[in-house]
Each structure stands twice: as structure tokens, then as C-alpha cells.
GUSE-727664 format. One record per residue: chain; x, y, z of N, C-alpha, C in turn; residue number from 1. Coordinates in nm, 4 decimals, m for minus. Example, Ala and Ser with C-alpha at 12.3 -4.5 7.8 and 13.67 -1.06 7.14 Angstrom:
// GUSE-727664
 c      n_X      n_Y      n_Z     ca_X     ca_Y     ca_Z      c_X      c_Y      c_Z   k
 A   1.3190  m0.5690   0.7800   1.2300  m0.4500   0.7800   1.3200  m0.3300   0.7800   1
 A   1.2850  m0.2250   0.7080   1.3670  m0.1060   0.7140   1.2900   0.0030   0.7870   2
// end
This chain:
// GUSE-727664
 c      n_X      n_Y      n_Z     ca_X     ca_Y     ca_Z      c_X      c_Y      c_Z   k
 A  m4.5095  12.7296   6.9691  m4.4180  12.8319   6.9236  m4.4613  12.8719   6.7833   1
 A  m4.4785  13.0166   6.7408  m4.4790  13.0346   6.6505  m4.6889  12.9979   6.5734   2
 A  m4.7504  12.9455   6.6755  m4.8636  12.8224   6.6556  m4.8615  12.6872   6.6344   3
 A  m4.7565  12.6830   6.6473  m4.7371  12.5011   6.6507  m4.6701  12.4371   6.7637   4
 A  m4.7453  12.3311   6.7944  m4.6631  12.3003   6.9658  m4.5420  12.2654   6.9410   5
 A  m4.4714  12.2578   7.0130  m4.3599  12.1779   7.0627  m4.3723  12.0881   7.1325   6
 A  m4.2591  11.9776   7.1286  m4.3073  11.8293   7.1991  m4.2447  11.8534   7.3328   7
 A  m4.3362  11.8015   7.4089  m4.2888  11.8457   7.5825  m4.1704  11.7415   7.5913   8
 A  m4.0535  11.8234   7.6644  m3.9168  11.7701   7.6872  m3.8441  11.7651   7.6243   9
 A  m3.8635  11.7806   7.4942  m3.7358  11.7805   7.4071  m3.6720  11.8474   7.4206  10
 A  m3.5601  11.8644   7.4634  m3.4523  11.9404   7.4490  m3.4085  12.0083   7.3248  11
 A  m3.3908  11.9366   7.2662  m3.3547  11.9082   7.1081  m3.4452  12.0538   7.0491  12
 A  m3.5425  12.0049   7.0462  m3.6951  12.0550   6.9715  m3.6961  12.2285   7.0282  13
 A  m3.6878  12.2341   7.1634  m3.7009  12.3632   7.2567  m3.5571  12.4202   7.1699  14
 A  m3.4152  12.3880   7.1951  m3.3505  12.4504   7.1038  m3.3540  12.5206   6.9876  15
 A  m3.3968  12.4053   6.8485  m3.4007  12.4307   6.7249  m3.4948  12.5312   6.7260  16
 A  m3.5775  12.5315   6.8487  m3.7252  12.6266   6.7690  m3.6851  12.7911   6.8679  17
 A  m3.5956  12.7960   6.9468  m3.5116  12.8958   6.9963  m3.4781  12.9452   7.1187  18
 A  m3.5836  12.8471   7.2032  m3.6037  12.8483   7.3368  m3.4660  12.8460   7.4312  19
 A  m3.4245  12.9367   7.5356  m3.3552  12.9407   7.6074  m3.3859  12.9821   7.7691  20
 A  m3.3433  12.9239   7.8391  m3.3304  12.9894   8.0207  m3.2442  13.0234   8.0218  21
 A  m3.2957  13.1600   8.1260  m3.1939  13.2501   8.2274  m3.2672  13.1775   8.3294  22
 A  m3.1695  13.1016   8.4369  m3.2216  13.0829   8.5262  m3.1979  13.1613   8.6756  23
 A  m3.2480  13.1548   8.7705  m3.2820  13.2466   8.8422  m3.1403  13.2998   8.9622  24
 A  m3.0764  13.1586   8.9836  m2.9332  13.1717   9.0296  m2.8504  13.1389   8.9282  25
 A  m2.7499  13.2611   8.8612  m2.7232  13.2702   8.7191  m2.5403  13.2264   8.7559  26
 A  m2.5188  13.2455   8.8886  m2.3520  13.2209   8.8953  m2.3600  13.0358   8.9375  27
 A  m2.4587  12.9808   8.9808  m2.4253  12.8379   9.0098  m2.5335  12.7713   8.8729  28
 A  m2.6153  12.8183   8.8120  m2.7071  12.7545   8.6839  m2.7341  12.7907   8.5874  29
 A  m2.6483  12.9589   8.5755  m2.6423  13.0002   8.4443  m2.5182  13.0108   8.3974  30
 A  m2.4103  13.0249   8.4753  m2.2979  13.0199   8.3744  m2.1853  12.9539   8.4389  31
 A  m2.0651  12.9180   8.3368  m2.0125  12.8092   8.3797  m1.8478  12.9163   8.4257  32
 A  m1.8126  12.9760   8.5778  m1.7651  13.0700   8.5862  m1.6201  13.0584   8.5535  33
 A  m1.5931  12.8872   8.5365  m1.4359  12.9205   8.4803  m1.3893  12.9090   8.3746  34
 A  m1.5060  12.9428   8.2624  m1.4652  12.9219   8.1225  m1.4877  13.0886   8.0955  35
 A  m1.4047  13.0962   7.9622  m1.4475  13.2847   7.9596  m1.5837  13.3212   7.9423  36
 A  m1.6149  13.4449   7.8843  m1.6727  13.5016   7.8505  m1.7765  13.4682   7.7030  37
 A  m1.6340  13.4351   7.6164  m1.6803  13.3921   7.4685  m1.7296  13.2313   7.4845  38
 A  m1.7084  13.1690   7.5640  m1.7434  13.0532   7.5628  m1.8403  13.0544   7.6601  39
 A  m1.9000  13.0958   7.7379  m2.0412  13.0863   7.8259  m2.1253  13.1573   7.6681  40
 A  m2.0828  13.2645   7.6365  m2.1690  13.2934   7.5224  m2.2008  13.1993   7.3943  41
 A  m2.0758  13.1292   7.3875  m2.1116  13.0425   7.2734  m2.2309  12.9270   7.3052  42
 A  m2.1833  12.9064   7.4107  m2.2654  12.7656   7.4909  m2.4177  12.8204   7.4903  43
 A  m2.4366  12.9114   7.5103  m2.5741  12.9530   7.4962  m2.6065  12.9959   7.3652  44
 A  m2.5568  13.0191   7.2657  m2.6013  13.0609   7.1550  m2.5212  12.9863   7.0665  45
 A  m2.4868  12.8648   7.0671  m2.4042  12.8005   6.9458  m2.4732  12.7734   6.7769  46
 A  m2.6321  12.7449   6.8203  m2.6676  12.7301   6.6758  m2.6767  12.8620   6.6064  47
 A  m2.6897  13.0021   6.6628  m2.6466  13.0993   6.6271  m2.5357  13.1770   6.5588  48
 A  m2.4195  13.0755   6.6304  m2.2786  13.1591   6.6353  m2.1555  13.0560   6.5621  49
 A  m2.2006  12.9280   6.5054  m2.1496  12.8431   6.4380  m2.2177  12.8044   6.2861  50
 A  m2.1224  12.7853   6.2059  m2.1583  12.7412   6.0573  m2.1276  12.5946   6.0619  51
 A  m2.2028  12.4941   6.0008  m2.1611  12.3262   5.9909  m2.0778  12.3034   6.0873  52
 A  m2.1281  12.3415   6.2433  m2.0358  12.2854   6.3652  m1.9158  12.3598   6.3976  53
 A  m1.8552  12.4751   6.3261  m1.7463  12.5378   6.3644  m1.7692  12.6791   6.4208  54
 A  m1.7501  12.7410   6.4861  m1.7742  12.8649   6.5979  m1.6875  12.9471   6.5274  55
 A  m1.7869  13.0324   6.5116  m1.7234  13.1620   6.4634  m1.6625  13.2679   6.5822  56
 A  m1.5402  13.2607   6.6205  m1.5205  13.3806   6.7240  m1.5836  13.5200   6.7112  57
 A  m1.5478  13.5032   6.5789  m1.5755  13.6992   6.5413  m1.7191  13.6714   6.5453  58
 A  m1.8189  13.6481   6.5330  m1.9235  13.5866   6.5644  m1.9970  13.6508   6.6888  59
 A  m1.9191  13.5240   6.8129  m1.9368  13.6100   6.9324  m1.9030  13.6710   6.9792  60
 A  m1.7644  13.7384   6.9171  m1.6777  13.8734   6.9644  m1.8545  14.0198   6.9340  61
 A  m1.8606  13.9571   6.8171  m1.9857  14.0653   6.7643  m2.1495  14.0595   6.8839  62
 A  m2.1516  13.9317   6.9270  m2.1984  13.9509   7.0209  m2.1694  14.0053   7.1348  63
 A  m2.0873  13.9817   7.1801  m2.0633  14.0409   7.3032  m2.0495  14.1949   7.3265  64
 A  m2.0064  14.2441   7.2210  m2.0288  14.4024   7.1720  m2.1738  14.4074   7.1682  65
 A  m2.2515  14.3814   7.0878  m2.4064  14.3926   7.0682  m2.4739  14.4202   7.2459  66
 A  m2.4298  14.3293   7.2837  m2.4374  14.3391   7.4599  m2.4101  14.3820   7.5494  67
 A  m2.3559  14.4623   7.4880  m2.1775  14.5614   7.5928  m2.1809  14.5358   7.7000  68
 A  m2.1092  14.3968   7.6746  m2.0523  14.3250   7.8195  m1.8882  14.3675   7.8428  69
 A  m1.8917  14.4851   7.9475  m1.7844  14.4869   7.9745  m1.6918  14.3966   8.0336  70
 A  m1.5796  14.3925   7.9518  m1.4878  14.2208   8.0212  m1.3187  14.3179   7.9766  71
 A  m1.2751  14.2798   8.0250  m1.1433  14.3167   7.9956  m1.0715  14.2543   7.8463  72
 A  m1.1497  14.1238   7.7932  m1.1251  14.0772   7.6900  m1.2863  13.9588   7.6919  73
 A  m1.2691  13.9204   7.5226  m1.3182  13.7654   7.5872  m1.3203  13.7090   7.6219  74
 A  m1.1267  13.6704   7.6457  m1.1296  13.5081   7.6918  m1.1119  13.5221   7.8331  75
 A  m1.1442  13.6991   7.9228  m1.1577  13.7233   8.0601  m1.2974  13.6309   8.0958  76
 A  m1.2555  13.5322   8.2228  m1.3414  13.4105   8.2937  m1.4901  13.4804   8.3320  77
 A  m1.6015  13.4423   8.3017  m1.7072  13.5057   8.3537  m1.7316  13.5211   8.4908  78
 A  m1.6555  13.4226   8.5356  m1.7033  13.4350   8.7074  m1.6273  13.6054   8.7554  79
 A  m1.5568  13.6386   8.6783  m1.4810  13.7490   8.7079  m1.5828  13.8620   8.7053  80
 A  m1.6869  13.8485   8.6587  m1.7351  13.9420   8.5944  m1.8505  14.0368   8.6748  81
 A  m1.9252  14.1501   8.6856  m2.0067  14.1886   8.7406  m2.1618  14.1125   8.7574  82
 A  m2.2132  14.1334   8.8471  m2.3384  14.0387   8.8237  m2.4399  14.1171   8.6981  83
 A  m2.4221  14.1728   8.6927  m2.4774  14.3005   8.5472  m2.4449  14.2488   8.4280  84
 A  m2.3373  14.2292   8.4453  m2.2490  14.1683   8.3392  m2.2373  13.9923   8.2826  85
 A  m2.2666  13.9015   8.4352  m2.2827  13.8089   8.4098  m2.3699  13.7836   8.3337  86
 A  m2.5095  13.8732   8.3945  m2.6700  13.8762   8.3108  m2.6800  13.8649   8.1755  87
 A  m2.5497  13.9554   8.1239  m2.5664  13.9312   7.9688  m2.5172  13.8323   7.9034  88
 A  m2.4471  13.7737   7.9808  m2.3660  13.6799   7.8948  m2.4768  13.5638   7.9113  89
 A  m2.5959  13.5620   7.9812  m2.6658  13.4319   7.9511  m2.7824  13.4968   7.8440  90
 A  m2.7907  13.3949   7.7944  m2.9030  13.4386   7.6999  m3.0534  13.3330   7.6458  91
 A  m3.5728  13.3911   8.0786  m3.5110  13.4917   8.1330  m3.5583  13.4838   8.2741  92
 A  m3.5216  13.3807   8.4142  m3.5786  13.3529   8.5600  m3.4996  13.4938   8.5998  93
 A  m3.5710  13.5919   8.6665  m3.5434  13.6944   8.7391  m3.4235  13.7525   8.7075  94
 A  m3.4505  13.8141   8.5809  m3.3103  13.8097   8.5161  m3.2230  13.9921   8.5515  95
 A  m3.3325  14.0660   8.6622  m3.2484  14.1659   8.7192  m3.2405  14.1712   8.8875  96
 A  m3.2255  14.0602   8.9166  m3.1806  13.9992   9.0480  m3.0591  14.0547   9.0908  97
 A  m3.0157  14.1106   9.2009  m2.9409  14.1496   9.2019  m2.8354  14.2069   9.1393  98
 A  m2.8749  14.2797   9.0301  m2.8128  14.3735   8.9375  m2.8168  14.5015   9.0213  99
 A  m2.7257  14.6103   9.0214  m2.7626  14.7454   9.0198  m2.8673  14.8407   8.9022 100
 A  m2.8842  14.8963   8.9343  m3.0097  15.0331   8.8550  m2.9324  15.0682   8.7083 101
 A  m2.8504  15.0492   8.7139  m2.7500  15.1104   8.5548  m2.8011  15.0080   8.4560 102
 A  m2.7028  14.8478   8.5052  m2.7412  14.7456   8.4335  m2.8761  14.6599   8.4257 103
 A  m2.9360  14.7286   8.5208  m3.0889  14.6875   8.5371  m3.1357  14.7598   8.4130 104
 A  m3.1125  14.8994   8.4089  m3.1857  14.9710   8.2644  m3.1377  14.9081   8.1334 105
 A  m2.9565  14.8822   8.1576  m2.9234  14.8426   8.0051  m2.9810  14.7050   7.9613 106
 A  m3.0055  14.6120   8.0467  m3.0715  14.4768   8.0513  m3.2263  14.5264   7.9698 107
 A  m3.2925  14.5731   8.0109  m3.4341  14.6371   7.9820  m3.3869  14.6765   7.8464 108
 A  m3.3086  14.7960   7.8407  m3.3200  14.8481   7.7102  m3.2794  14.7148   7.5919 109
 A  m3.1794  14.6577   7.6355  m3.1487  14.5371   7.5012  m3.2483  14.4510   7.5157 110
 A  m3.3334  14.3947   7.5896  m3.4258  14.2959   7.5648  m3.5337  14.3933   7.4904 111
 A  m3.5499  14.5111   7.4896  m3.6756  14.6320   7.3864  m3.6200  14.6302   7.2750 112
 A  m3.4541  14.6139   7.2765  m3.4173  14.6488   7.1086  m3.3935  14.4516   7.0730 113
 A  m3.3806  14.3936   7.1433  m3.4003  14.2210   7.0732  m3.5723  14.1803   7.0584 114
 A  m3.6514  14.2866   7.1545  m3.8227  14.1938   7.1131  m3.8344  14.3133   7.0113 115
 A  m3.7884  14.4519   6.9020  m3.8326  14.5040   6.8224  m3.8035  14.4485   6.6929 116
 A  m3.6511  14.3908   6.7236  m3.5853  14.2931   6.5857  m3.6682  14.1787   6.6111 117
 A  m3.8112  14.1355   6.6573  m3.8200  14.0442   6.6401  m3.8094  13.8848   6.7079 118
 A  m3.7640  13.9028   6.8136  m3.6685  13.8154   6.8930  m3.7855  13.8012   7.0171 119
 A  m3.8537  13.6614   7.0125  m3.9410  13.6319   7.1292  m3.8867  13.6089   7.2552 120
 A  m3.9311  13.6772   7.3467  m3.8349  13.7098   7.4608  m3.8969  13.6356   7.6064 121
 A  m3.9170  13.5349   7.6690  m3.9590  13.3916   7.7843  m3.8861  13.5003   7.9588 122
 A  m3.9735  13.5626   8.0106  m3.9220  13.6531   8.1045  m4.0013  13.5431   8.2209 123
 A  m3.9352  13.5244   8.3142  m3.9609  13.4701   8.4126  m3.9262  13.5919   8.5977 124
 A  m4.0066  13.6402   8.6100  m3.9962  13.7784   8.7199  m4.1100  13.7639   8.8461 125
 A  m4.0505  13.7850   8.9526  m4.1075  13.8431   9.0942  m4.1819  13.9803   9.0866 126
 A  m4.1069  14.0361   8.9863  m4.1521  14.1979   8.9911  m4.2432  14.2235   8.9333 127
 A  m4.3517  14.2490   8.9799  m4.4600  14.3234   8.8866  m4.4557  14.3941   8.8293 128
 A  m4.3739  14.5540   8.8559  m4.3313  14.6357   8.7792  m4.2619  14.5896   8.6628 129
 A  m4.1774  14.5189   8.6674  m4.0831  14.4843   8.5536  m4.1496  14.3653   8.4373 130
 A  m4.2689  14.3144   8.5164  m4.3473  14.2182   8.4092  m4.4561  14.3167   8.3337 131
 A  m4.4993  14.4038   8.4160  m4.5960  14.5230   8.3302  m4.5263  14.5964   8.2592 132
 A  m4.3985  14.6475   8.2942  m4.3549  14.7527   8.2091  m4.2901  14.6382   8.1068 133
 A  m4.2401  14.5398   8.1109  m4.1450  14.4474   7.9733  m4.2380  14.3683   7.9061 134
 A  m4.3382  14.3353   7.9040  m4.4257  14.2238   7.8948  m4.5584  14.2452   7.7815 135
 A  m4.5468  14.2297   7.6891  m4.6780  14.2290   7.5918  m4.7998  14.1091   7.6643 136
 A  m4.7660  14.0142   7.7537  m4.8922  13.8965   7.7324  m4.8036  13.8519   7.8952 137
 A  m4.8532  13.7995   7.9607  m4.8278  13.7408   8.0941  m4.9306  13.6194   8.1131 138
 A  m4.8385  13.4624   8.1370  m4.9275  13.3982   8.1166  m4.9145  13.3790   8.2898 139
 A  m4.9875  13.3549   8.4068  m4.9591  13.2971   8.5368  m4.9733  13.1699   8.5442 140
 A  m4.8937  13.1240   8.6282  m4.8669  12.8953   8.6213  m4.9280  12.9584   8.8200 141
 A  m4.9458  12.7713   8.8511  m4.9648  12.7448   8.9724  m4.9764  12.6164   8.9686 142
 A  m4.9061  12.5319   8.9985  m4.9044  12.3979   9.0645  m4.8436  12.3345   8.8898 143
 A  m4.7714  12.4535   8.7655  m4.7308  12.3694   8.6445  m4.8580  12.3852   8.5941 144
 A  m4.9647  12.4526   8.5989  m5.0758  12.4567   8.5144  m5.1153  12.6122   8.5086 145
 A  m5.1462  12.6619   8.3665  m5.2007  12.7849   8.3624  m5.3077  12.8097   8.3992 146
 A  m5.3076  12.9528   8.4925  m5.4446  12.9487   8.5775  m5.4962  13.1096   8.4866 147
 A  m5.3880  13.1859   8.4084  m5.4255  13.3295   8.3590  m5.3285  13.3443   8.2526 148
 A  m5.3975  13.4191   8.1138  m5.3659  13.4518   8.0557  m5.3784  13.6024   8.0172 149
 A  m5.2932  13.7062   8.0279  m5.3291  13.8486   8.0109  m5.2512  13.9442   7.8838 150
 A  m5.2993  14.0086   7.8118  m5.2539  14.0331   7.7021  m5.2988  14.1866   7.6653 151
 A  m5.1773  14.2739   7.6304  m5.1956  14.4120   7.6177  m5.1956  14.4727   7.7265 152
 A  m5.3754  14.5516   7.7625  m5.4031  14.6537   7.8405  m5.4510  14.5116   7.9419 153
 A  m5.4658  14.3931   7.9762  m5.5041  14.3555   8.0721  m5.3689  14.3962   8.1339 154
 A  m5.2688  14.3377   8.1188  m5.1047  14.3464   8.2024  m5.1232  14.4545   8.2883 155
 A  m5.1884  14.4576   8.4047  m5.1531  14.5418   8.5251  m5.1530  14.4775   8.6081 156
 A  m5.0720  14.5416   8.7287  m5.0043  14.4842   8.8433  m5.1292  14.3966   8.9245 157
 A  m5.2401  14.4774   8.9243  m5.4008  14.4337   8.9760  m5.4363  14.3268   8.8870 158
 A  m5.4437  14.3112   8.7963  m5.4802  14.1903   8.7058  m5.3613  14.0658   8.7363 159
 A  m5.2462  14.0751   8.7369  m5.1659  13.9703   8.7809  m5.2359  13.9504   8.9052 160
 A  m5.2008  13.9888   9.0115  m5.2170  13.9663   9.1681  m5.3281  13.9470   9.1620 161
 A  m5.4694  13.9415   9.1029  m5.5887  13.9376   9.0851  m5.5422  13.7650   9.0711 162
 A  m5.5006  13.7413   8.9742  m5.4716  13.5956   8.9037  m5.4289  13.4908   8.9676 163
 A  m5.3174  13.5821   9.0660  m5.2199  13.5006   9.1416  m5.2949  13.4653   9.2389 164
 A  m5.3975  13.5398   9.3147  m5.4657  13.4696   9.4491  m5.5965  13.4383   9.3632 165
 A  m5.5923  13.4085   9.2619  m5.7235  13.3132   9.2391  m5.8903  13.3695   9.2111 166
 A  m5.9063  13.5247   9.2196  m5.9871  13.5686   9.2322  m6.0315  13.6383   9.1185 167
// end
């Protein structure tokens, strides 16, 4: 991260240094559906959204605006929520999976305005389209080992699938 490794498994370590999953089934492993809104958000972003251990609401009230997660309130339960909507509240395994085309774009557009502020963005996708068009560098795994690394103008759909069958 950053050029300096990280120690494999730490939890701890992957945190502090900023690392997060969206994982790929987001209503049974990304969010916890009977707590609200502000609290699936906090849980994912607490070293963010707390000073010396105390949670700032207004905090993640400001997040959740930043995200325009429509909810009827905060403390409305996430499971309530649209699968569009769930998407944002985690904070990437196939992270426009069953979304509709609206929140599929607004998803896209806030991850362009979080990687311009700066914000290293871990996309995990089926879609080729959506790894070429979101993607500065695409690394491909197979068996937990990197078999391709592609960066810039390599990122085309032919250069992945090139990678992926080995050739």
C-alpha cells in the first residue's frame, strides 16, 4: 500500500492502512440488515467517523448525504433499503450486481469523484466493461496468485480475457 507491504492477515494493519470489502452478496456479507443505516455506515467507516472512540453522528449523517443514500431517515434499517441503496451504505466484490441502470451510474459516478479526491478504490468485477471503463491498473489472480498485471492503455477487454485464459 502506498509502496510498502502490508502484513498478510492482519486485520488490524489492512484497516489502519484503509483497506475495505464490498463483498459480492452485500444483503447476507455486507450489511448487517437490522441495524440502521447510520450504523452499517459507521461499522464500515468507524476510524473515519469517530474521534478517541466516540462516533460522531453528524459525521455519518454527512456521509450518508455525500452518498445520497436515499433512506427515509438514518436510523431507517438497511435491510429496508433498495439494493442501489444498500450498495452505498457499504464501503468493492461486484459492487453493481443487481443494481438498476440509475444507481449503477450514481455508484460509478461517486467512486470517479472518491478516486479524484484521492481515495484508492479495490474493485472486484465480472464485467469487463465496468473494469475498463472504472479501472486505472487491473491486476488478474488465478488459483490466489497473480498471473497479469495491466495498467493505463493496456486495460482492454482483449488484454484481460487475453490474461484470463492464459495466453
Amino acid at each position: 500500500m502506498a509502496g510498502a507491504p502490508l502484513r498478510r492477515r492482519s486485520i488490524p494493519g489492512a484497516i489502519r492502512a484503509g483497506v475495505s470489502l464490498l463483498p459480492e452478496n452485500r444483503t447476507t456479507e455486507g450489511i448487517i440488515p437490522s441495524l440502521s443505516v447510520r450504523d452499517n455506515i459507521a461499522l464500515a467507516a468507524l476510524p473515519r467517523l469517530s474521534r478517541f472512540g466516540v462516533l460522531s453522528t453528524a459525521r455519518v449523517d454527512t456521509f450518508m448525504r455525500r452518498l445520497q443514500i436515499k433512506a427515509t431517515s438514518p436510523q431507517q434499517k438497511a435491510g429496508e433499503l433498495s439494493g442501489g441503496n444498500q450498495q452505498k451504505v457499504l464501503l468493492l466484490d461486484e459492487p453493481t450486481r443487481g443494481i438498476d441502470v440509475g444507481a449503477k451510474a450514481e455508484l460509478h459516478d461517486l467512486l470517479d469523484e472518491l478516486a479524484v479526491n484521492g481515495l484508492a478504490i479495490l474493485l472486484i468485477s465480472s464485467d469487463l466493461e465496468e473494469l475498463v471503463n472504472g479501472c486505472d491498473r487491473v491486476v488478474v489472480l488465478r488459483a490466489g496468485a497473480v498471473i497479469a498485471e495491466l495498467a493505463g492503455r493496456e486495460v482492454t477487454e482483449e488484454r484481460i480475457l487475453s490474461a484470463m485464459s492464459g495466453s
